[in-house]
N, CA, C and O of each residue as an XYZ file, in Angstrom:
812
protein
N       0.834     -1.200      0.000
C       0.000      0.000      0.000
C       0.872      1.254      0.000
O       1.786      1.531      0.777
N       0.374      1.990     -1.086
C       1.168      3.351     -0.766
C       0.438      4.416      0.207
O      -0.790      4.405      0.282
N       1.294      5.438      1.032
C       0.446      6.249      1.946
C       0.742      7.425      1.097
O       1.676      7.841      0.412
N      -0.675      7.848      1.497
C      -0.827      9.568      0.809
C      -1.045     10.398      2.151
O      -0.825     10.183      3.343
N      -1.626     11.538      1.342
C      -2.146     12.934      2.115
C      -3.398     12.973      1.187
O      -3.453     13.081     -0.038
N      -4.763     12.808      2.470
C      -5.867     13.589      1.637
C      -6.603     14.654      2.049
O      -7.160     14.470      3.131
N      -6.801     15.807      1.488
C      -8.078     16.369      2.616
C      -9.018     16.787      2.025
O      -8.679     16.689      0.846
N      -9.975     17.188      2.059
C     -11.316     17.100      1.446
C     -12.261     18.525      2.009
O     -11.975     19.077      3.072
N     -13.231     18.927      1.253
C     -13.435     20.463      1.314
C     -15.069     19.899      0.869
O     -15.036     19.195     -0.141
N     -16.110     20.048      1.308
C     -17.175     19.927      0.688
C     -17.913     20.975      0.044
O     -18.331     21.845      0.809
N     -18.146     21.091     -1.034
C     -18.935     22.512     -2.168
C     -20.556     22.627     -2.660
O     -21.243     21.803     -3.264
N     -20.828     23.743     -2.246
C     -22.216     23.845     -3.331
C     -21.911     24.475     -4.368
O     -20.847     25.065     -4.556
N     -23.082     24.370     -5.324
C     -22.929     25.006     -6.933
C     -21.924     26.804     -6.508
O     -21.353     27.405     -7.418
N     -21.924     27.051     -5.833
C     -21.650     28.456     -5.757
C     -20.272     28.562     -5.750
O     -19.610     29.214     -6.557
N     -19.748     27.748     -4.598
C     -18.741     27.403     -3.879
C     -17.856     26.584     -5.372
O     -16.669     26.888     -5.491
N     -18.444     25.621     -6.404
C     -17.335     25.333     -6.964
C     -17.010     26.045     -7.954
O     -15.866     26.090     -8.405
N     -18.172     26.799     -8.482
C     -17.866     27.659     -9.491
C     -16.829     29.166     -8.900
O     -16.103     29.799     -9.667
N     -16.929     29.361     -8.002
C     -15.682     30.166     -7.354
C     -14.655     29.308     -7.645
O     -14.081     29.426     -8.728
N     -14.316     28.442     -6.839
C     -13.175     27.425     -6.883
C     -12.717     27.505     -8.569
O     -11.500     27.547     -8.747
N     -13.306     27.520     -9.407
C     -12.698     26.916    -10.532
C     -11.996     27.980    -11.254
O     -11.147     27.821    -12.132
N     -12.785     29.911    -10.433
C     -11.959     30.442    -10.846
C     -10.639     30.914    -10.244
O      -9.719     31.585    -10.712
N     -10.877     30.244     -8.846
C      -9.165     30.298     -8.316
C      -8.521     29.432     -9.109
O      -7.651     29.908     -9.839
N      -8.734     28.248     -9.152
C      -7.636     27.533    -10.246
C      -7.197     28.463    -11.241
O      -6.084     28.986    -11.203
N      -7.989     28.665    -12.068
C      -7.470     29.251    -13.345
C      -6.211     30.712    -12.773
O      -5.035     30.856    -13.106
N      -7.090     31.605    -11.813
C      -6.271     32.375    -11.070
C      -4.749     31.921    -10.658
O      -3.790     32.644    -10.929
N      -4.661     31.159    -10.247
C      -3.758     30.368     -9.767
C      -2.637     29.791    -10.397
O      -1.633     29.453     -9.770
N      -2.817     29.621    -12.042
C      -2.328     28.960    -12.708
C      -2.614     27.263    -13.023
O      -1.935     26.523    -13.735
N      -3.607     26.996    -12.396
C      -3.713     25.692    -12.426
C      -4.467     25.013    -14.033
O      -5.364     25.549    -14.684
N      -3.753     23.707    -14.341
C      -4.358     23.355    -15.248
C      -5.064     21.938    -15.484
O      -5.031     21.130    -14.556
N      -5.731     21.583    -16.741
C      -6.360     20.630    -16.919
C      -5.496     19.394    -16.357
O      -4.383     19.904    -16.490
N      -5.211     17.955    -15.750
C      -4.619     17.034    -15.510
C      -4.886     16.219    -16.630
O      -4.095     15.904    -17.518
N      -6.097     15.900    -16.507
C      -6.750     14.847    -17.173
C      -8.305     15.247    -17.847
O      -8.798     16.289    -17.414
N      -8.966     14.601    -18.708
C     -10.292     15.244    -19.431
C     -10.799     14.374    -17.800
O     -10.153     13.664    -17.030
N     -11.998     14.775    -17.793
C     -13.223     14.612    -17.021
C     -13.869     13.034    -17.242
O     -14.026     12.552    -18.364
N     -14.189     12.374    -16.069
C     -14.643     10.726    -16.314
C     -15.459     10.775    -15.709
O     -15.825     11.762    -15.071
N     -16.107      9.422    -15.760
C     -17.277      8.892    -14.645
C     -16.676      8.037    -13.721
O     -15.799      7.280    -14.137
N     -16.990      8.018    -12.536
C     -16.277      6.361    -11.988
C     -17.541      6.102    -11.078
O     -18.372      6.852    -10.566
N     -17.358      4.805    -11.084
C     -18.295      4.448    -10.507
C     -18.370      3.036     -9.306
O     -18.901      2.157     -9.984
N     -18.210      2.685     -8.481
C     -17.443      2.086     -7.411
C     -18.706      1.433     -6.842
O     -19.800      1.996     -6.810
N     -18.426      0.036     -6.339
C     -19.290     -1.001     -5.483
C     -18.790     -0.783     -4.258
O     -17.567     -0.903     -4.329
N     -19.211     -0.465     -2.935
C     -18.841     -0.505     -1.767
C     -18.602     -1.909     -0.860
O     -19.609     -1.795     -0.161
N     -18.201     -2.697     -0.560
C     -18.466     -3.823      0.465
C     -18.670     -3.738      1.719
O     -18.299     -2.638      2.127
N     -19.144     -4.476      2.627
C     -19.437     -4.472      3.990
C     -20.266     -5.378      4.695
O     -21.387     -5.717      4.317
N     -19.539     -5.874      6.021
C     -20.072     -6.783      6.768
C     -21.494     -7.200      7.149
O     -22.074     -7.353      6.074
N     -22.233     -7.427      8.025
C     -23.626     -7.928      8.304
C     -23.589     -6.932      9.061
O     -24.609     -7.092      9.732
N     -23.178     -6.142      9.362
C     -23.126     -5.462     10.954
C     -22.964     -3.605      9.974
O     -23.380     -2.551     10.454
N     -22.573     -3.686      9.203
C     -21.827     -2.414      8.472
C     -20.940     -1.947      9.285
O     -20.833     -0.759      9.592
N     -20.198     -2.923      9.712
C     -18.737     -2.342     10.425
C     -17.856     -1.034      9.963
O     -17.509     -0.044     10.608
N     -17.703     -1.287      9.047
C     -17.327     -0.143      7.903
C     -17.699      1.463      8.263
O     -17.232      2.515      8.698
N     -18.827      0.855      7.769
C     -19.906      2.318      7.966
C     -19.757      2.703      9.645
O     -19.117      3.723      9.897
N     -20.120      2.205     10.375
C     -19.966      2.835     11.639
C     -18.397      2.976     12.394
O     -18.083      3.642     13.380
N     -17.757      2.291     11.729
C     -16.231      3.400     11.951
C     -15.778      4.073     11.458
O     -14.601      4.249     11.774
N     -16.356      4.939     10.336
C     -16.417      5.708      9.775
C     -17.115      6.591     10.606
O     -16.404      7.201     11.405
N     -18.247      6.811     10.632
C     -19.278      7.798     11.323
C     -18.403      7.888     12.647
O     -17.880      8.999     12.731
N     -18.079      7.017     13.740
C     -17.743      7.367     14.810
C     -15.570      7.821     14.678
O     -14.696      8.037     15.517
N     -15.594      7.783     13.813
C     -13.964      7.968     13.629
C     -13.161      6.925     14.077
O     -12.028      7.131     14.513
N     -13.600      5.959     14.011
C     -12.375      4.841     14.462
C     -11.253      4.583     13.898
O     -11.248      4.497     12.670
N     -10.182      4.420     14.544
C      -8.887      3.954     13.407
C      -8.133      2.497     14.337
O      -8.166      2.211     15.534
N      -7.444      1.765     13.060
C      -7.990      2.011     11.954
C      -8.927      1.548     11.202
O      -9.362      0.462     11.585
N      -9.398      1.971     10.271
C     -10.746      1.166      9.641
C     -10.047      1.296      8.069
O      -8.943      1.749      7.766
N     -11.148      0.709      7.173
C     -10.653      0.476      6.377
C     -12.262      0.295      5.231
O     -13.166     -0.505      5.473
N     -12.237      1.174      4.137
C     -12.916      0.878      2.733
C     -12.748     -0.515      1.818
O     -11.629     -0.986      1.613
N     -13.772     -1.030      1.371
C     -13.223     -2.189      0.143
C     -14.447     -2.156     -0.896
O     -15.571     -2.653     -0.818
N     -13.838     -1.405     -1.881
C     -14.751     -1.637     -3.054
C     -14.063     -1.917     -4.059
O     -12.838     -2.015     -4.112
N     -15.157     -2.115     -5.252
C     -14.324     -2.424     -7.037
C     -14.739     -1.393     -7.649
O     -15.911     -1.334     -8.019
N     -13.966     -0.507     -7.846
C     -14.421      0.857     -8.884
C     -14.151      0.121    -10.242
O     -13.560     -0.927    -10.498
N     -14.885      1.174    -11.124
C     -14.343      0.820    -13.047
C     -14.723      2.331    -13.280
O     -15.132      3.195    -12.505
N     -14.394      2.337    -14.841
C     -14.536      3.885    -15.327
C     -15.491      3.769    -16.413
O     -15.832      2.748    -17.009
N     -16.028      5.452    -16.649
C     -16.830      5.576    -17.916
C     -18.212      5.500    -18.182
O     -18.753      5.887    -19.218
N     -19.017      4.750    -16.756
C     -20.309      4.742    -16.394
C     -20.934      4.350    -15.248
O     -20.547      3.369    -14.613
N     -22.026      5.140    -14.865
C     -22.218      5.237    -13.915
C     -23.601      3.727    -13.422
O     -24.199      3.618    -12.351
N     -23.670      3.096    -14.273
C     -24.120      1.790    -14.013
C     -22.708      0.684    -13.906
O     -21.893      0.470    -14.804
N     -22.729      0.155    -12.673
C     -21.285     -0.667    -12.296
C     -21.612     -1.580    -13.118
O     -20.649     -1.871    -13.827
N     -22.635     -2.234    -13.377
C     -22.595     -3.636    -14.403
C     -22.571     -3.029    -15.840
O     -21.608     -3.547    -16.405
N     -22.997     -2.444    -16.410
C     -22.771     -1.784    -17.919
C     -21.690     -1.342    -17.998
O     -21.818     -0.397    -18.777
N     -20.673     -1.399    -17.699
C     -19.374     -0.731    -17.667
C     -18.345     -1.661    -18.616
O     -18.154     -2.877    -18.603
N     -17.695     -0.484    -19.534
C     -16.984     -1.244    -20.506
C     -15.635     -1.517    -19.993
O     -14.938     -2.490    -20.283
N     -15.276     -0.324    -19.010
C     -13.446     -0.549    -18.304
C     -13.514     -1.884    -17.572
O     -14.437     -2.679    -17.390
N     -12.124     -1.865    -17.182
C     -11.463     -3.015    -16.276
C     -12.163     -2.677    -14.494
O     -12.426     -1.542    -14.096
N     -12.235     -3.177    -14.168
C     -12.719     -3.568    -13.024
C     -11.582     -3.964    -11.916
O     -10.919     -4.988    -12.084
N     -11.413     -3.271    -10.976
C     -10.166     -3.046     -9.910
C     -10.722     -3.050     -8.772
O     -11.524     -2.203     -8.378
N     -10.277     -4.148     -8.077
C     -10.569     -3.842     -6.016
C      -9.331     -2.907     -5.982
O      -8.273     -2.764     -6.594
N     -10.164     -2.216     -4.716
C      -9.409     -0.962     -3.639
C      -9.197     -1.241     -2.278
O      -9.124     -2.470     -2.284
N      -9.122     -1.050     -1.678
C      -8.720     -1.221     -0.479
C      -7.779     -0.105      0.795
O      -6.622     -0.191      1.208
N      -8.810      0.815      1.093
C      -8.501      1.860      2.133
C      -8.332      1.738      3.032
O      -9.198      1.063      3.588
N      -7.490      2.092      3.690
C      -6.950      1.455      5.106
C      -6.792      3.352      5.617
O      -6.320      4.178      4.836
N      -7.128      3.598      6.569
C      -6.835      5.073      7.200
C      -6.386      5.094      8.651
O      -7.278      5.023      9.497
N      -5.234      5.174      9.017
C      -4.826      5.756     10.247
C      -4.570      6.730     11.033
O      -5.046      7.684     10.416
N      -4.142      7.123     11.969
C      -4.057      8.347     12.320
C      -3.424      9.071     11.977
O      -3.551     10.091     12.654
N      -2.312      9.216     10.786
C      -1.389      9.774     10.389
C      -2.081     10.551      8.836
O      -2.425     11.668      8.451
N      -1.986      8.883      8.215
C      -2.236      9.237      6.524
C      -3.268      8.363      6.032
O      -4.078      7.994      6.882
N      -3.442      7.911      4.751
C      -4.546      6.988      4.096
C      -3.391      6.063      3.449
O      -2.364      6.656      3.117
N      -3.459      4.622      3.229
C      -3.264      4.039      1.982
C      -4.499      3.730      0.996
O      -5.655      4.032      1.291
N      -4.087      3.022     -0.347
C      -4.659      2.528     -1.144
C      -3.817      1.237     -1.775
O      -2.656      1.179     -2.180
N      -4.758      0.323     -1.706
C      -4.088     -0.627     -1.908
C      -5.178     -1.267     -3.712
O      -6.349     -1.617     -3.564
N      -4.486     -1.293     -5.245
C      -5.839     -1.719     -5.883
C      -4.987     -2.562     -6.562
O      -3.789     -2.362     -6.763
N      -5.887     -3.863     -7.037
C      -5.389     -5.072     -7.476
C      -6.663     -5.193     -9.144
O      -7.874     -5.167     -8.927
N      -6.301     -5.274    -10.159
C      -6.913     -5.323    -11.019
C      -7.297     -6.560    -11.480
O      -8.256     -6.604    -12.250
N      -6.353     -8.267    -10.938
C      -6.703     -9.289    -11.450
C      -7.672     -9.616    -10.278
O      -7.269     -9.650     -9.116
N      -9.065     -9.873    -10.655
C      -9.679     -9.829     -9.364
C     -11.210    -11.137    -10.523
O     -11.628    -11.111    -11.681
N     -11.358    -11.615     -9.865
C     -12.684    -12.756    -10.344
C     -14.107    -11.877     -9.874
O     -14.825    -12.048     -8.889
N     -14.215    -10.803    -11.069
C     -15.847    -10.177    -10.291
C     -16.773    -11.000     -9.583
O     -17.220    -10.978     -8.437
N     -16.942    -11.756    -10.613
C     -18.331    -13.062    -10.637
C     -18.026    -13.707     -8.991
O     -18.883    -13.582     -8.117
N     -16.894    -14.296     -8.768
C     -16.546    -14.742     -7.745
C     -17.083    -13.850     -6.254
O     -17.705    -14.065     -5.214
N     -16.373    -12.740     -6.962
C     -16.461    -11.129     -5.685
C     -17.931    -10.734     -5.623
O     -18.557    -10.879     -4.574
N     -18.568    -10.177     -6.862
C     -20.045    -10.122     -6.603
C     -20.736    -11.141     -5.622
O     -21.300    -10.735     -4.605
N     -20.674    -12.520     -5.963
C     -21.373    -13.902     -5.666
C     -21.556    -13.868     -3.916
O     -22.474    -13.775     -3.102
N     -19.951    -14.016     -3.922
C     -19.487    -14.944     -2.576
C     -18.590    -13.554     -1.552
O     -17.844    -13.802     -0.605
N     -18.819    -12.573     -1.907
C     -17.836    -11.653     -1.099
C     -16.485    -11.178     -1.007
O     -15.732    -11.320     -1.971
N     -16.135    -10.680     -0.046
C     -14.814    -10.638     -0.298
C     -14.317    -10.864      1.479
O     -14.855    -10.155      2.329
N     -13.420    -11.753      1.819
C     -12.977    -12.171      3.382
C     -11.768    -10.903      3.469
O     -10.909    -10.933      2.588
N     -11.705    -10.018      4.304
C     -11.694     -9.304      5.436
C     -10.568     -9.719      6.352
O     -11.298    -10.505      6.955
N      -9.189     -9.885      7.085
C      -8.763    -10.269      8.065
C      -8.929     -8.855      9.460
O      -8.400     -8.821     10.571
N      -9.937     -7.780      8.745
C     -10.806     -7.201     10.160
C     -11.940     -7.233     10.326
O     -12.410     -7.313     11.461
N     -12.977     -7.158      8.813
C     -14.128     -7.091      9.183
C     -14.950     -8.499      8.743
O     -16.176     -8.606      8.781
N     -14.141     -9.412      8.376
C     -14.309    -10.863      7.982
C     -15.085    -10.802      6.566
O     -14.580    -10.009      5.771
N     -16.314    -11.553      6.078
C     -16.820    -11.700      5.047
C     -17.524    -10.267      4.608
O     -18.723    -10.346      4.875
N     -17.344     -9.578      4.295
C     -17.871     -8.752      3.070
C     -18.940     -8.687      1.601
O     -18.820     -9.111      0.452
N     -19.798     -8.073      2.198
C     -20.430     -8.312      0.479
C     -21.180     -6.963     -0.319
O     -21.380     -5.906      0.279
N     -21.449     -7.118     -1.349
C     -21.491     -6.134     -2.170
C     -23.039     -5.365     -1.012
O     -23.759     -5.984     -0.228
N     -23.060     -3.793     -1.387
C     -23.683     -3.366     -0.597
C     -24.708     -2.347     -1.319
O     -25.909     -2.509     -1.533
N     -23.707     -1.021     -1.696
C     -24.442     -0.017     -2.798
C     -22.998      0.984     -3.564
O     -21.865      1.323     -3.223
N     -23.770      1.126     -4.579
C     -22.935      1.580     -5.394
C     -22.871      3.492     -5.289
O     -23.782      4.269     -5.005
N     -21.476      3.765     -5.632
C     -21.310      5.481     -5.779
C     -20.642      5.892     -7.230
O     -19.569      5.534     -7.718
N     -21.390      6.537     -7.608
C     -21.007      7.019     -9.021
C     -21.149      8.673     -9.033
O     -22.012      9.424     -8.578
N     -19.458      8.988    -10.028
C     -19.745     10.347    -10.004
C     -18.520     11.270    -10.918
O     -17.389     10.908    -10.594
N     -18.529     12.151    -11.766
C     -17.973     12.611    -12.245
C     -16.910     13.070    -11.886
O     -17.184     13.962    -11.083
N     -15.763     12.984    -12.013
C     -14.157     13.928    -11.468
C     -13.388     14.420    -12.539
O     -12.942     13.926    -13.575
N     -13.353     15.602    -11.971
C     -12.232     16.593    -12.567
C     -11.188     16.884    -12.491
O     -11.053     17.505    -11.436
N     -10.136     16.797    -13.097
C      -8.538     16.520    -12.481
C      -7.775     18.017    -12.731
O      -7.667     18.503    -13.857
N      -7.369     18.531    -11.756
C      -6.287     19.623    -12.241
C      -4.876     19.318    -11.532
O      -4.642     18.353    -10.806
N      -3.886     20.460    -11.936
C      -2.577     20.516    -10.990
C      -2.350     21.821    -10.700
O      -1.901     22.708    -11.426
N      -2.756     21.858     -9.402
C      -2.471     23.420     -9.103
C      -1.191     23.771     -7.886
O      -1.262     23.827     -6.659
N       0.050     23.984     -8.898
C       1.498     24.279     -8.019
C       1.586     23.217     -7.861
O       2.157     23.139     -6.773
N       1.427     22.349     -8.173
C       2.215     21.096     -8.521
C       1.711     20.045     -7.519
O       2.343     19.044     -7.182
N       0.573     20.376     -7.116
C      -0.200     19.478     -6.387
C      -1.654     19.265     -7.373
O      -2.315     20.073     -8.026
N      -1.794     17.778     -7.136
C      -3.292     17.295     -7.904
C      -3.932     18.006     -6.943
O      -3.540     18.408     -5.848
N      -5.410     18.148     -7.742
C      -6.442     18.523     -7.584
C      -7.648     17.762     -7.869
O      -7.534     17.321     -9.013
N      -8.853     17.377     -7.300
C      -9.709     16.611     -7.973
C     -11.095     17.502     -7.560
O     -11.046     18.292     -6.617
N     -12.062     17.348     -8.177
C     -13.322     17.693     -8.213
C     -14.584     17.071     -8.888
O     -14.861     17.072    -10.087
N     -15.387     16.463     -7.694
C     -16.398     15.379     -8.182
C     -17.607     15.971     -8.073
O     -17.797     16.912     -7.302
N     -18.732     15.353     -9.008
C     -19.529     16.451     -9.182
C     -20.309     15.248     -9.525
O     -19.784     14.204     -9.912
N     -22.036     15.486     -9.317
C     -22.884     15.098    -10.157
C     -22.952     13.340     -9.364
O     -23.016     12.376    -10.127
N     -22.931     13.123     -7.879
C     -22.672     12.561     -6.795
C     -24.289     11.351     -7.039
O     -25.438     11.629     -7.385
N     -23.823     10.402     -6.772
C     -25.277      9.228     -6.762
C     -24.998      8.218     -6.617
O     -24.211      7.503     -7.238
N     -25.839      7.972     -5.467
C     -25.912      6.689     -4.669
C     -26.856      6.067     -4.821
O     -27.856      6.762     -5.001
N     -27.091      4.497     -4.840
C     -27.508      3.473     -5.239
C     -27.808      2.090     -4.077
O     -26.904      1.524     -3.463
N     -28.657      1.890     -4.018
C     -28.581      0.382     -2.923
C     -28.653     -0.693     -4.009
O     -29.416     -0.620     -4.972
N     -27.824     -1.668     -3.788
C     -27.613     -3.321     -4.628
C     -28.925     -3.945     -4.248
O     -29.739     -4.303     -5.099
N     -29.126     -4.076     -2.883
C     -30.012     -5.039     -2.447
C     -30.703     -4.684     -1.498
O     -30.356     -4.162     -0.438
N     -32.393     -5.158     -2.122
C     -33.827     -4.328     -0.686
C     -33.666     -4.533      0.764
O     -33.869     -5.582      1.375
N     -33.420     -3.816      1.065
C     -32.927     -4.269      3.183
C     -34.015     -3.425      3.674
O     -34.455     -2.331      3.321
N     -34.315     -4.256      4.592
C     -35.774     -3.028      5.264
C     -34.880     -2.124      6.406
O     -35.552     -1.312      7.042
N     -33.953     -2.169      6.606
C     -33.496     -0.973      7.175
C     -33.343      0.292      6.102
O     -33.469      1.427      6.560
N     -33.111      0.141      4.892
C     -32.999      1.650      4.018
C     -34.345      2.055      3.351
O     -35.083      1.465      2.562
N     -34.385      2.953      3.793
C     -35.827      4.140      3.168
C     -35.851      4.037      1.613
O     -36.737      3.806      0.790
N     -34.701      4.267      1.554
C     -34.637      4.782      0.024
C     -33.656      3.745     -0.868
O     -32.898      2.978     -0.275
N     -33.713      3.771     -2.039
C     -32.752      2.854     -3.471
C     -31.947      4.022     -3.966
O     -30.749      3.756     -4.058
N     -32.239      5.087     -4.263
C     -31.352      6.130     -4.704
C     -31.547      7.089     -4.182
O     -32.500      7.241     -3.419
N     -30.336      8.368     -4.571
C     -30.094      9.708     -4.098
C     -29.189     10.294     -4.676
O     -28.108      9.735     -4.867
N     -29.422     11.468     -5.052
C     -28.677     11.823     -5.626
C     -28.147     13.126     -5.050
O     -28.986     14.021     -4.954
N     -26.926     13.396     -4.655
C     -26.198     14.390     -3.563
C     -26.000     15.666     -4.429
O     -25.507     15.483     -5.542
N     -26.351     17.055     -4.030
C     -26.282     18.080     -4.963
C     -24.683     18.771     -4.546
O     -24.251     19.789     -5.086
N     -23.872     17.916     -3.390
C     -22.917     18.958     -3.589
C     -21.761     18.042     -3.937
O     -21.880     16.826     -4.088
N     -20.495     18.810     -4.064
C     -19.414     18.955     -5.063
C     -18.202     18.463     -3.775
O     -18.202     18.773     -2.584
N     -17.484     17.825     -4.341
C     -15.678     17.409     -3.335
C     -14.900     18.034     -3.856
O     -14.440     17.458     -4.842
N     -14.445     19.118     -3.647
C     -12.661     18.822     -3.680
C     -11.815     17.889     -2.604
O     -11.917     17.669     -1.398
N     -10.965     17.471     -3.618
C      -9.959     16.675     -2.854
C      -8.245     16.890     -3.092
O      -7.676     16.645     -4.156
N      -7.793     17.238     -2.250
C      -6.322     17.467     -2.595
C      -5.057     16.198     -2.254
O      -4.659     16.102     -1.093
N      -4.771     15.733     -2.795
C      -3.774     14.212     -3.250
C      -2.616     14.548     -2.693
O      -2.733     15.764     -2.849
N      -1.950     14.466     -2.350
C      -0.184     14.516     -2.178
C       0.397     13.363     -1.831
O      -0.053     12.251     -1.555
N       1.609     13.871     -1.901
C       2.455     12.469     -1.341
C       3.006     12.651      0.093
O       3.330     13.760      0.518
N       3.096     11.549      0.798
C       2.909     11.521      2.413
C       4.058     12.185      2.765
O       4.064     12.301      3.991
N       5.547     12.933      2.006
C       6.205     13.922      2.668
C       6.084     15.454      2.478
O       6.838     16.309      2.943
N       4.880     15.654      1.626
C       4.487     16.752      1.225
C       4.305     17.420      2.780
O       3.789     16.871      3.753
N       4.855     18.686      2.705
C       5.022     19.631      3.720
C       4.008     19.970      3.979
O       3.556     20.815      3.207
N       2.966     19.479      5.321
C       1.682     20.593      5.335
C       1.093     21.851      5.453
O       0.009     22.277      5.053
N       2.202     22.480      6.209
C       2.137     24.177      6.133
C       2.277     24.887      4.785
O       1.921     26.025      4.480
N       2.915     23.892      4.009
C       2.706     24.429      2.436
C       1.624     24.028      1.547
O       1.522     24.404      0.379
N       0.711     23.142      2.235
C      -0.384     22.917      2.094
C      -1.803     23.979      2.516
O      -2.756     24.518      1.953
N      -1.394     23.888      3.441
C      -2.150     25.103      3.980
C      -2.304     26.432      3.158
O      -3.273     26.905      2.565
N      -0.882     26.918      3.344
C      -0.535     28.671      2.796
C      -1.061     28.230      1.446
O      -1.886     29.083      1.118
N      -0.948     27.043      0.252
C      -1.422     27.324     -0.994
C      -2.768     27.230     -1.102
O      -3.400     28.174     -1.576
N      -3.448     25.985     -0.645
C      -4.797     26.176     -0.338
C      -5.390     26.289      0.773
O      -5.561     25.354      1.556
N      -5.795     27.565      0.962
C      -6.260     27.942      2.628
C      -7.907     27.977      2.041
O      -8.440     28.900      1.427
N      -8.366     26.973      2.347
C      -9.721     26.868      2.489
C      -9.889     25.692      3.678
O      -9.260     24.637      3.593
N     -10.954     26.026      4.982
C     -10.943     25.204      5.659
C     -11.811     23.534      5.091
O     -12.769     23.358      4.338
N     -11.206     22.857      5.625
C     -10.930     21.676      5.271
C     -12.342     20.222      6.206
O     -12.545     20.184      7.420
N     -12.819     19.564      5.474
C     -13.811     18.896      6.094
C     -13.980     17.168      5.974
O     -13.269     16.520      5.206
N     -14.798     16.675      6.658
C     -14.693     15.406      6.449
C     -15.474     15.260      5.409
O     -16.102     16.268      5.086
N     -15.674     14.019      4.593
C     -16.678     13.626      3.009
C     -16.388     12.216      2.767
O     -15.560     11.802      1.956
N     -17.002     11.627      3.399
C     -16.756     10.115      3.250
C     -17.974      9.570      2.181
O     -19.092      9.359      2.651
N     -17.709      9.344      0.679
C     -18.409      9.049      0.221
C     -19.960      7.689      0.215
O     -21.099      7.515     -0.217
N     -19.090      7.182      0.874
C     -19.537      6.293      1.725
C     -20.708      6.294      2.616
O     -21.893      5.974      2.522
N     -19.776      6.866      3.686
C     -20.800      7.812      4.714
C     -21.887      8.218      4.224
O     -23.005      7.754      4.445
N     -21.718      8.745      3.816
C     -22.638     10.017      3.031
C     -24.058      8.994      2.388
O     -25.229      9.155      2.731
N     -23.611      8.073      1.510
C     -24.577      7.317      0.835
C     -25.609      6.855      1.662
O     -26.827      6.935      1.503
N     -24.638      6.130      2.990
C     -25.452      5.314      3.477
C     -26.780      6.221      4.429
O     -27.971      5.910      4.424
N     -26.278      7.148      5.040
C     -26.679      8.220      5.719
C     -28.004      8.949      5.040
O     -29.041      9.335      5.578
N     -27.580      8.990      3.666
C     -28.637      9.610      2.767
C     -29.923      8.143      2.119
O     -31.079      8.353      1.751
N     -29.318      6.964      2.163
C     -30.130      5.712      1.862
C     -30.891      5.692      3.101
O     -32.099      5.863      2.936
N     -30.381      5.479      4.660
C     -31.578      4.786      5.246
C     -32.269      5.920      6.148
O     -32.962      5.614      7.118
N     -32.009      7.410      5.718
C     -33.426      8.233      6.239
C     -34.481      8.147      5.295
O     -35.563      8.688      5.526
């Protein structure tokens, strides 16, 4: 697993369309054209996951299979990659393995040596925007929607669709944070996509 630096800024329509003209202000430019991704979440009988997340536990840890290009996970023409987030008190890794048996992973789960058997749960799909501003990535996701796999009478709802916007700023884990700060001084928030879904599925 490699460790990063992430921090995360949550936006409304107002808020990113400012943002986009600090980039440009800034000098910042295109990274990459604009995608869809669209990601299966996993999680225990218990949603272990989910509630160490909400309560901040460390460490805990994400496991989904993202692909690119559409926002239906089974219609999807890309390759198909498990992830694997691990977050401690320091930094985040990511750990993603691309030779992976979907059919197998959909079916039968995925085993866990913390949260044991795993299984597919609900899906997050959503547009990102890539820049480099001073020589740090930039990302910006937009156009946010969540999905439940399977009817559980604990969730209200099958979909939702979130009206606000992420920035996310990437670095590498010796990136200086006070120079983080002084370049982008916008205060900084939690956005667990995750979170968020499930939070917005079972009211």
């Amino acid at each position: 697993m490699i460790p990063r630096i992430e921090q995360k800024l949550e936006l409304n329509k107002h808020n990113y369309l400012d943002l986009l003209k600090w980039i440009t202000h800034n000098g910042g430019k295109v990274l990459y054209p604009e995608r869809t991704i669209c990601s299966r979440y996993f999680d225990n009988n218990n949603m272990q996951m989910y509630f160490d997340t909400v309560e901040g536990l460390i460490p805990r840890k994400k496991i989904r299979i993202r692909t690119y290009g559409s926002d239906d996970f089974i219609s999807s023409n890309s390759q198909y990659s498990l992830e694997i987030k691990l977050s401690n008190e320091h930094c985040r890794f990511k750990e993603t393995n691309s030779n992976i048996n979907l059919g197998s992973l959909l079916k039968n789960g995925y085993f866990d040596n913390l949260y044991g058997i795993c299984k597919q749960l609900i899906d997050v799909s959503y547009v990102r925007e890539y820049f480099l501003v001073k020589n740090i990535r930039v990302t910006i996701d937009k156009e946010i929607k969540y999905r439940l796999i399977n009817l559980n009478n604990n969730f209200k709802k099958s979909f939702f669709e979130d009206q606000s916007y992420v920035l996310e700023i990437k670095a590498d884990i010796d990136t200086n944070l006070s120079c983080l700060l002084n370049n982008f001084d916008f205060p900084r928030s939690r956005f667990s996509k995750y979170e968020r879904a499930l939070d917005s599925l079972l009211k």
